[in-house]
Backbone bond lengths (Angstrom), bond angles and torsions (degrees), N, CA, C in turn:
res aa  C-N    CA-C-N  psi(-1)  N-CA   C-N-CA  omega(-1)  CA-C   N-CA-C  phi
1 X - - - 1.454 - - 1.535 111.22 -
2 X 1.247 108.72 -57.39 1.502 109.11 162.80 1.584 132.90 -25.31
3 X 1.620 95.06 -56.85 1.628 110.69 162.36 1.210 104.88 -42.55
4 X 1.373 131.23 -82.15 1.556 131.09 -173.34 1.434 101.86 -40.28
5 X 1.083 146.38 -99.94 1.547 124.71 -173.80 1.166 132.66 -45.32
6 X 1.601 139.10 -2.21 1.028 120.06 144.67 1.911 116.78 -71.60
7 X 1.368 109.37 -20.37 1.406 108.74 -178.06 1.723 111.84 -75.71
8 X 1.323 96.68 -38.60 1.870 95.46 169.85 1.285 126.08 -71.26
9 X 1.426 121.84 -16.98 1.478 139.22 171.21 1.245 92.94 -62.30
10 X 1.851 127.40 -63.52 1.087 117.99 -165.56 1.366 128.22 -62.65
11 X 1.074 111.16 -34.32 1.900 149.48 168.11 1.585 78.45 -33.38
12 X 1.325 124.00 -94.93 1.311 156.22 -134.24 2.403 96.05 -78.65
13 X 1.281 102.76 -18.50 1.721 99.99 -168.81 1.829 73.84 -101.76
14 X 1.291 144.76 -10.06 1.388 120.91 -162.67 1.956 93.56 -110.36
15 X 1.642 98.37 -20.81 1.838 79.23 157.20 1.200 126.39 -101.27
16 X 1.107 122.97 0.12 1.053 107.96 178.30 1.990 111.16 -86.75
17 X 1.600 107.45 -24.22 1.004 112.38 178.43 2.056 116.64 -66.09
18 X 1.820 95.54 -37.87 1.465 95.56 167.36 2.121 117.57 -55.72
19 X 1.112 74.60 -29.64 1.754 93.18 -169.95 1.385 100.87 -64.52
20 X 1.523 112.54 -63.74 1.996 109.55 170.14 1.806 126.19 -48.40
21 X 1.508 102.77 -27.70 1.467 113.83 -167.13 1.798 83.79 -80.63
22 X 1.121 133.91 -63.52 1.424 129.70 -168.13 1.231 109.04 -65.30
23 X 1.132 144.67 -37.37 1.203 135.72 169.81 1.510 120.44 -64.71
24 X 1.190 121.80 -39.86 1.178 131.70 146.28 1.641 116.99 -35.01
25 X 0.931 129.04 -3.35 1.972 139.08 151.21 1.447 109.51 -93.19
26 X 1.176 106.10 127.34 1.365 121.10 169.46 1.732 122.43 -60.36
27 X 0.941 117.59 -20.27 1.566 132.99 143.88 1.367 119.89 -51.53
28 X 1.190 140.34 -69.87 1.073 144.86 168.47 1.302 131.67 -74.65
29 X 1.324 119.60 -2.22 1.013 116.98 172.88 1.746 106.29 -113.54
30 X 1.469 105.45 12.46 1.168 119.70 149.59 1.495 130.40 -85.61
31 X 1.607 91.48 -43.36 1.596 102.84 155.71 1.407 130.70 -28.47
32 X 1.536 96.43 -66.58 1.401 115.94 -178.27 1.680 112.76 -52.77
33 X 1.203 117.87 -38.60 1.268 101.71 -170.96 1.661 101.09 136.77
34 X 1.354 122.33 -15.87 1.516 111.67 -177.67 1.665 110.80 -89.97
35 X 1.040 120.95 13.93 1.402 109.41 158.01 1.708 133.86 -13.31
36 X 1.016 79.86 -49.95 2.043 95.85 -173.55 1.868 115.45 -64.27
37 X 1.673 88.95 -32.81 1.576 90.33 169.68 1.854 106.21 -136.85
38 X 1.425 98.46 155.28 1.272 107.06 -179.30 1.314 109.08 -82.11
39 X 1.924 83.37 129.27 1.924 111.86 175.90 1.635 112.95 -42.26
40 X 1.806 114.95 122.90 1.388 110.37 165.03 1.576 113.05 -73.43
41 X 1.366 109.95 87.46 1.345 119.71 -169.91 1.626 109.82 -54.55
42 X 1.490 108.16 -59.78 1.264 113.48 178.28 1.702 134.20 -48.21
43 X 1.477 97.05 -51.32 1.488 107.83 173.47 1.741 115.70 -70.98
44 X 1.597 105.83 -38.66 1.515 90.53 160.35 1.571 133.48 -44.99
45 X 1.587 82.71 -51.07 2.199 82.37 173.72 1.323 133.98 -55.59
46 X 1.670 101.87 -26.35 1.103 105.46 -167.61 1.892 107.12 -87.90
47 X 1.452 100.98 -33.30 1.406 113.98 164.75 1.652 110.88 -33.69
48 X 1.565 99.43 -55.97 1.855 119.63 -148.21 1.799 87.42 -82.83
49 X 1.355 102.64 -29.35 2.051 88.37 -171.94 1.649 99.69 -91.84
50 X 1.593 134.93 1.88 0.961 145.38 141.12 1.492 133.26 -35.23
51 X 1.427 88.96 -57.03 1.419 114.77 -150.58 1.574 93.62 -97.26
52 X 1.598 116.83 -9.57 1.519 111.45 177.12 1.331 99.62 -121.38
53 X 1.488 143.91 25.55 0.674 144.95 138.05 1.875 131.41 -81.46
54 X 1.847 119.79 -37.20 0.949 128.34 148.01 1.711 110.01 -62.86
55 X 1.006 146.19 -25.25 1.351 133.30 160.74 1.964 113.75 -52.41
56 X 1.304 91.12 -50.84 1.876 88.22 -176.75 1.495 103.36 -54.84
57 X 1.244 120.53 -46.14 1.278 133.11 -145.21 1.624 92.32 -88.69
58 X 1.122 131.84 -61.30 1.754 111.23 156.65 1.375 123.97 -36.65
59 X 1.389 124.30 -39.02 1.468 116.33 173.34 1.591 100.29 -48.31
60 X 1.692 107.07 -75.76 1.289 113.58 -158.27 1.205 114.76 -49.64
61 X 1.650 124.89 -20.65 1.802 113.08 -177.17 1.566 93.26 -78.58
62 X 1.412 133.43 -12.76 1.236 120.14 169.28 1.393 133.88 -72.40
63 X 1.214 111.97 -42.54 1.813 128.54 -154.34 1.760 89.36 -133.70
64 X 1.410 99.13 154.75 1.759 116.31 166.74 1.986 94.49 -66.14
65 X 0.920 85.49 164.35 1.893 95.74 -166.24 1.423 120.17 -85.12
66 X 1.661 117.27 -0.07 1.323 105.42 152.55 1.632 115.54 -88.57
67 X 1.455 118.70 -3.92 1.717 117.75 -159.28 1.745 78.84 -100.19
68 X 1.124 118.47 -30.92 1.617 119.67 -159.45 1.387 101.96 -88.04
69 X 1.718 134.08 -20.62 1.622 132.64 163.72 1.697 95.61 -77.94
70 X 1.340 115.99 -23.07 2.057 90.39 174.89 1.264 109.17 -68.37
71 X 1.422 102.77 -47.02 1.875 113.39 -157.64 1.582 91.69 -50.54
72 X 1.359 116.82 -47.49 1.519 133.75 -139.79 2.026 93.76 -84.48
73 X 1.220 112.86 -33.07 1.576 119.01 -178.13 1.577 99.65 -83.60
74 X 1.431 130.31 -32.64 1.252 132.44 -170.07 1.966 92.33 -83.11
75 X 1.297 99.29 -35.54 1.925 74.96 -175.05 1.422 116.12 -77.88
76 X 1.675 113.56 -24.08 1.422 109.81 160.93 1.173 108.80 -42.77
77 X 1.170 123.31 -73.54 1.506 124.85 -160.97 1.472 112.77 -63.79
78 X 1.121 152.84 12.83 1.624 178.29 88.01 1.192 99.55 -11.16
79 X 1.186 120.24 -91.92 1.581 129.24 172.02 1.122 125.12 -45.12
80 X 1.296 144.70 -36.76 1.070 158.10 144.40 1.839 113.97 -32.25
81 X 1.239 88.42 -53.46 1.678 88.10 -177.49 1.570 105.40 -88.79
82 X 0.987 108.43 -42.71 1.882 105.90 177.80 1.387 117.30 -44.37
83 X 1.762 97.26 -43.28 2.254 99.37 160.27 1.020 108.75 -46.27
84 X 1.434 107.63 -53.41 2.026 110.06 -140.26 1.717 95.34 -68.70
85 X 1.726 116.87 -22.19 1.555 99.23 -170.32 1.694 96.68 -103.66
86 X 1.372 111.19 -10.41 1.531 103.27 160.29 1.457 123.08 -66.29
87 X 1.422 139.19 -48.35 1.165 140.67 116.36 1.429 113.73 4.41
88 X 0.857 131.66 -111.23 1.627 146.71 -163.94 1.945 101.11 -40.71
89 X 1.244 109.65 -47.78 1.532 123.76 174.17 1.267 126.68 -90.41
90 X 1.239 139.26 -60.52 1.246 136.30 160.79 1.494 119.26 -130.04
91 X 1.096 111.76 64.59 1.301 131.32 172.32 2.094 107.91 -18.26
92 X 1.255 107.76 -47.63 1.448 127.51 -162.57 1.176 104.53 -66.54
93 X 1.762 118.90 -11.51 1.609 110.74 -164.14 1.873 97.13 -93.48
94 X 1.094 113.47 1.67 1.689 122.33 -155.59 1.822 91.88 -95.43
95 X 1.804 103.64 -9.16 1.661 96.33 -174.87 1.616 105.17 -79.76
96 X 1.623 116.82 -3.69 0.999 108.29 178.87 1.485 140.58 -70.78
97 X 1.830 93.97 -9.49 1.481 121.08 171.45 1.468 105.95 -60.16
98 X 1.698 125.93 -48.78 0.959 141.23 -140.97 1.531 87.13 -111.06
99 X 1.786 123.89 103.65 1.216 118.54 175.35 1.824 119.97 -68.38
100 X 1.859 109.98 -47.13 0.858 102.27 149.48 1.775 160.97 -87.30
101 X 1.256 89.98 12.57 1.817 95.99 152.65 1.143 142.77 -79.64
102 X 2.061 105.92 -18.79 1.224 106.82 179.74 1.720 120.28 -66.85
103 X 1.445 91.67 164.02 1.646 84.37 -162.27 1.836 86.76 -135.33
104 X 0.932 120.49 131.92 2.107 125.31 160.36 1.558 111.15 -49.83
């Protein structure tokens, strides 16, 4: 059981990290809704290469380290696409990364 929540933690640290790396573009973080103030470009990245770095590293306390680079390449690609149609669809839900940008 344990396993399973360290694997959904990771699931969940590799979108949110896709989520910091895209917002971290001035495009999309126009998307999103922060227009009004300028994107913390820097600290997002560093957040988003954070946040996909504790993802590998939950795989690997799970699985031997070739089963833990699939899990870990398959949640990129999860996360990755769950942005790209958050983006494309509701761009606005991605401000939730960003505590202070959201706006009512």
């Amino acid at each position: 059981m344990r396993d399973a929540w360290m694997l959904g933690a990771a699931l969940l640290a590799a979108l949110a990290g896709m989520g910091w790396l895209a917002l971290a573009m001035d495009v999309h973080w126009e998307q999103a809704g922060g227009a009004a103030m300028q994107a913390p470009a820097r600290r997002l990245r560093v957040l988003g290469t954070l946040a996909l770095a504790a993802s590998l590293w939950l795989c690997l306390a799970v699985d031997h380290a070739s089963m833990a680079a699939l899990v870990w390449v398959m949640a990129l690609a999860a996360a990755a696409l769950a942005v790209a149609m958050a983006l494309s669809w509701r761009p606005h839900w991605l401000r939730l990364l960003v505590p202070g940008a959201a706006r009512a």
